[in-house]
N, C-alpha and C positions, 0 to 999 in steps of 0.2 A: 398691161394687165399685171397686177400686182397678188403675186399667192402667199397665203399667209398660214401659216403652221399651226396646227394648236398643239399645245404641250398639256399634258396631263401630269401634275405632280402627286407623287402618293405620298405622303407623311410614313417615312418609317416607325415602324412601331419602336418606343424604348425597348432597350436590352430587358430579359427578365432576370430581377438578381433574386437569389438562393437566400432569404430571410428567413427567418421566427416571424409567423405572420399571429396575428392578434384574433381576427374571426375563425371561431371555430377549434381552436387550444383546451387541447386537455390539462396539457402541465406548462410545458415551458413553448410550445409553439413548433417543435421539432416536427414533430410528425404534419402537422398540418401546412408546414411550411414545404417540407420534401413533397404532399402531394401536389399543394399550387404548380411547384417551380416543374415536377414531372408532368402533371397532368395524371396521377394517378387516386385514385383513392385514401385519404389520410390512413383511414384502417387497417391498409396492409400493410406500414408503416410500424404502426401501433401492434400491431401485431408480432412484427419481424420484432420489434423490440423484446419484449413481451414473451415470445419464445425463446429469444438466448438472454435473457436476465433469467430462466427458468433453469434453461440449461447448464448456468453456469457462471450467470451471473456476467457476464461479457456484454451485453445488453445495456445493462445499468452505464459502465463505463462508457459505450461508445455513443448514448443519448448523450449524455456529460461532453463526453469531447465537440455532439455535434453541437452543444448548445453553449458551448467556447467559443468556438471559429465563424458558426449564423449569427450574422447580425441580427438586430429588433429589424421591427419593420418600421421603424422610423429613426431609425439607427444608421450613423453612417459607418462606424465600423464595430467589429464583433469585440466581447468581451477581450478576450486572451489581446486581440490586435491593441486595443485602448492597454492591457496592461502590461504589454513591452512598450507601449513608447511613454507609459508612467514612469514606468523602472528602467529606460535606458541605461539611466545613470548607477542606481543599484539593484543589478539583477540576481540578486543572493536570496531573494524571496523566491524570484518565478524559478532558482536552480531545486532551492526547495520543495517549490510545488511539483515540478518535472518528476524530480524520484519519490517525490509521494505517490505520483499518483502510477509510477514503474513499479512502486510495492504493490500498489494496490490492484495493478495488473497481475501481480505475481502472486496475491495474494487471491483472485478472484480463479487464479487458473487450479488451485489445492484448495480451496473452499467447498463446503458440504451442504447442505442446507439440513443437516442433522448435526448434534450435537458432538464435536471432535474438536482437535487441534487446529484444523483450517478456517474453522469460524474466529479465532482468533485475530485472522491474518483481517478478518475486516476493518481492522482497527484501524488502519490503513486509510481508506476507503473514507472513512468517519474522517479521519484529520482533511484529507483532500478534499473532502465537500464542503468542512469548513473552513479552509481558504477561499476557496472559490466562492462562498456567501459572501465573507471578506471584502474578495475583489469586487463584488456582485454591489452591498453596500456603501463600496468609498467611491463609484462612479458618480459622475458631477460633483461631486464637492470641489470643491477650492477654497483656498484662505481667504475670507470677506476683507473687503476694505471698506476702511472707514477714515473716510478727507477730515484734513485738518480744516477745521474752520479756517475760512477765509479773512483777512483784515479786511473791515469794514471798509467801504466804498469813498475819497474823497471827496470833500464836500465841492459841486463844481462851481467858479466864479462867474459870476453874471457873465453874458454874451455880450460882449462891444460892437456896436450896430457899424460900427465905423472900423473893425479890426475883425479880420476873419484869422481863429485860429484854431488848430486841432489840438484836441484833448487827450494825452499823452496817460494811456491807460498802466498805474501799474502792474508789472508782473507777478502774475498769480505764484504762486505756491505749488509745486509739486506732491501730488498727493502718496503719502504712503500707505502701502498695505499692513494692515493689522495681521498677525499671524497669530491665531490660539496658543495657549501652551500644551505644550504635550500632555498625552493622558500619561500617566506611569505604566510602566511598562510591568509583564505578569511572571517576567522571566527565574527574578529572586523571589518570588516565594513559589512557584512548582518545582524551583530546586531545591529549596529549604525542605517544601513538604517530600519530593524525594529521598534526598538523604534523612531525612528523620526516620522515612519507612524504611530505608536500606540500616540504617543503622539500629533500630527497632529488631527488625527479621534476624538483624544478624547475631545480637544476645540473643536471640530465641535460639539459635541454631547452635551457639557456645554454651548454651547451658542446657545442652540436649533436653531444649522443650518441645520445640516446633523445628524441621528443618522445610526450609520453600524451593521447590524448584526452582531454577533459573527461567525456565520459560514462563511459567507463570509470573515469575516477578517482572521479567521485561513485557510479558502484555498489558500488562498491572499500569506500569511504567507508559507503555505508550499510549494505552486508553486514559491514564491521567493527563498528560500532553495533550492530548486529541481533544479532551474536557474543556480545559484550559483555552486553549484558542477557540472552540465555537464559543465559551464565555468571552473571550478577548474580541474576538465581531461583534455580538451584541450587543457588548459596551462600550465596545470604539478602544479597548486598551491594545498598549502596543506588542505585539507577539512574535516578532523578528526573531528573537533567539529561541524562543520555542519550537519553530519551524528545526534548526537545525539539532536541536535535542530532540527532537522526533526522529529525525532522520536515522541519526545515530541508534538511540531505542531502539527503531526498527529493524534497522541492519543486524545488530547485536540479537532483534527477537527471532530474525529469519534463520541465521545461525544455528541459534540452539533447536528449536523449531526442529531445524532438517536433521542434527544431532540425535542419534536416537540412546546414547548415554550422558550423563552429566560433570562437568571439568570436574569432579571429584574422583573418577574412575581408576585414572591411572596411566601414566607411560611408561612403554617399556616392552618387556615380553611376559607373557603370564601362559602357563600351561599348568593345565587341569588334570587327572589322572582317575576319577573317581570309579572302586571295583565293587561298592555297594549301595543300595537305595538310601542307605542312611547319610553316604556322604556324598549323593549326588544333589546339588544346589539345585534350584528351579532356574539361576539366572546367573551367568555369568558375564562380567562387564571389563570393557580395557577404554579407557581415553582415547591413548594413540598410542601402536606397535603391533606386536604381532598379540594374539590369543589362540592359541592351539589345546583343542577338547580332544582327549583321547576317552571314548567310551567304548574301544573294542573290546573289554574286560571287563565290562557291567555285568551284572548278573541280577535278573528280576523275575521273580515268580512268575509263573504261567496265568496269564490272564491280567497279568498287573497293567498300568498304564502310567506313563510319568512325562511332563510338559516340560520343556529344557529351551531358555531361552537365550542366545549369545549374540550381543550389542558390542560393537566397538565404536568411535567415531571416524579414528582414521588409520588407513593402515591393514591389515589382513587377518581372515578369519579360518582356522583349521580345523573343520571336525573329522572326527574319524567315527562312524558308526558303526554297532558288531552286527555278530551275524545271527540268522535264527527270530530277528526282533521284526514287526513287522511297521514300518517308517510312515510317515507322515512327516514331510519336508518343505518347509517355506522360507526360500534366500532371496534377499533383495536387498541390495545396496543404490543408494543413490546416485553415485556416479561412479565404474569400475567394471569389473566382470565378476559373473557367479558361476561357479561350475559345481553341479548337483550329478553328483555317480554320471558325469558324463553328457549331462544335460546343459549345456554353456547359453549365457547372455552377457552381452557386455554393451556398454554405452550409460546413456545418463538412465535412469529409472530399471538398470536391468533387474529381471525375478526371473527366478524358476522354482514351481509349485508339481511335487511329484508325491506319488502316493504307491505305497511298495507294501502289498500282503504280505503274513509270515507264512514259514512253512505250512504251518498247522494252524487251522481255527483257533488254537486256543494259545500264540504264541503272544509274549509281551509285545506291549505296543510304546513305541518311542515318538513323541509330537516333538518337532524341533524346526524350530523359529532362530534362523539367524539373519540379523539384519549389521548392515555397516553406512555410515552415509557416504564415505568415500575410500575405497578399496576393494581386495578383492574376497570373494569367499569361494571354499575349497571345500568340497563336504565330499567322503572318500571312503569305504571300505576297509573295515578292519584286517 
């Protein structure tokens, strides 16, 4: 008696992979693709995005990144993967893209969605989504080839019904590839038009017509860059060196940016002494060194009021406030410590914001704004 087994085979189901799927895409497939591969709802997706592009604009960024690393869904690998192994050989574009889009993190973290200084930093942001179109447009292409005609075929010799012989074919021709010629490249004339505006601005500023801040001119500067290459994708022109005068631009805009005086200020030590409203300034400025404000010696009418503001960029900030005035104080350095009458913060973004009545209803009132990007400020009792 013979027993005989049955086997029952189940077909494993395929692995499921994490795509950009095609049904059901709002934009680029992110979201619909995260709820296939979870089994969750696309919308919440959409949503999570949605609420921190709101918040702060982080959102924007990390759709971007995912829709880098997800493939298509007929795609066997994702963007970013296809353009390291383009650029094995020169990766001086994708180091470019990397700190573009490190600005444009850092730019998205000091960004406002009202009208300030941080909206600047999107400039950033612009250039990176313009490579990445870039990258997005030069997938599948390759240089076409076009075969060199062939030499016509020998004529063959009648068949000898009495002699069998083989027909000794000759050898073909190795075909080569045609390669386009390059487009021209956009890099000499956004420099040209550069230095024309830098050297434009700058007789405006030697012939005290117009002086331009520094930050303004480097966002000038990187929003023109940033121009330049989403033109340079559209048209297929070459934009390799633009990428690293972006960079640069950038660096040099984040600089100033965090700067809250201009490289015309001054280095050194600069102290103030001012003992009446006439010669107390609204602003006093230092480059890099010490600034030391002595106002224990002010004298302001009862009821008066006067705004006092003191910027260095690096280096240390001294006020001394008198007595009898009633204070209103705001220090905040970028990176360093602030001590207010005794009120201390120190690390990166430290501030201390105090508020100190006068004796009398009707004593002067002192507003005083010191800010440093890196250093310390000292604000002390006369």
């Amino acid at each position: 008696m013979s027993e005989t087994s049955e086997t029952t085979t189940i077909d494993e189901a395929p692995p499921r992979r994490l795509v950009r799927v095609d049904e059901g895409r709002w934009l680029g497939g992110v979201a619909a693709g995260l709820g296939r591969y979870f089994d969750v709802n696309p919308l919440v997706y959409r949503i999570a995005f949605a609420a921190l592009a709101l918040a702060g604009g982080t959102g924007l960024l990390l759709y971007l990144a995912a829709y880098l690393v997800m493939p298509g869904e007929h795609d066997e690998d994702s963007i970013a993967v296809e353009a390291l192994r383009g650029h094995r050989d020169h990766p001086w574009l994708l180091v470019g893209v990397g700190l573009l889009v490190f600005g444009a993190l850092f730019a998205l973290s000091e960004a406002r969605f009202w009208p300030g200084t941080g909206n600047l930093w999107l400039t950033a942001l612009l250039v990176g989504a313009a490579l990445v179109w870039w990258h997005v447009s030069q997938r599948g292409e390759s240089p076409r080839a076009a075969a060199i005609p062939e030499a016509p075929p020998e004529p063959e010799s009648p068949a000898d019904p009495d002699t069998e012989t083989t027909a000794v074919q000759p050898p073909q021709r190795q075909q080569k590839q045609w390669k386009p010629p390059k487009k021209p490249s956009l890099f000499a004339p956004v420099v040209g038009a550069l230095l024309a505006a830098a050297g434009f601005f700058g007789l405006l500023a030697v012939l005290d017509v117009y002086d331009v801040d520094l930050a303004v001119a480097l966002a000038s500067g990187v929003l023109l860059v940033g121009a330049a290459i989403a033109f340079g994708a559209m048209t297929q022109r070459r934009v390799g060196g633009l990428v690293f005068l972006g960079v640069l631009l950038l660096g040099a805009f984040g600089i100033a940016a965090v700067t809250p005086v201009s490289i015309s200020a001054g280095i050194g030590e600069k102290n103030e002494h001012p003992l009446t409203p006439a010669a107390l300034d609204s602003t006093y400025e230092l480059g890099m060194g010490s600034l030391e404000l002595d106002l224990s010696d002010l004298k302001l009418p009862d009821g008066a009021a006067r705004e006092v503001d003191a910027r260095a960029g690096m280096g240390r900030i001294v006020i001394t406030v008198p007595e009898g005035f009633a204070l209103e104080i705001d220090a905040h350095a970028g990176a360093g410590q602030v001590d207010v009458l005794g009120a201390q913060d120190d690390g990166f973004d430290a501030q201390r914001t105090i508020s100190i009545p006068g004796p009398t209803p009707n004593a002067p009132l002192l507003d005083l704004e010191a800010d440093i990007a890196m250093g310390d400020i000292d604000v002390q009792r006369g």
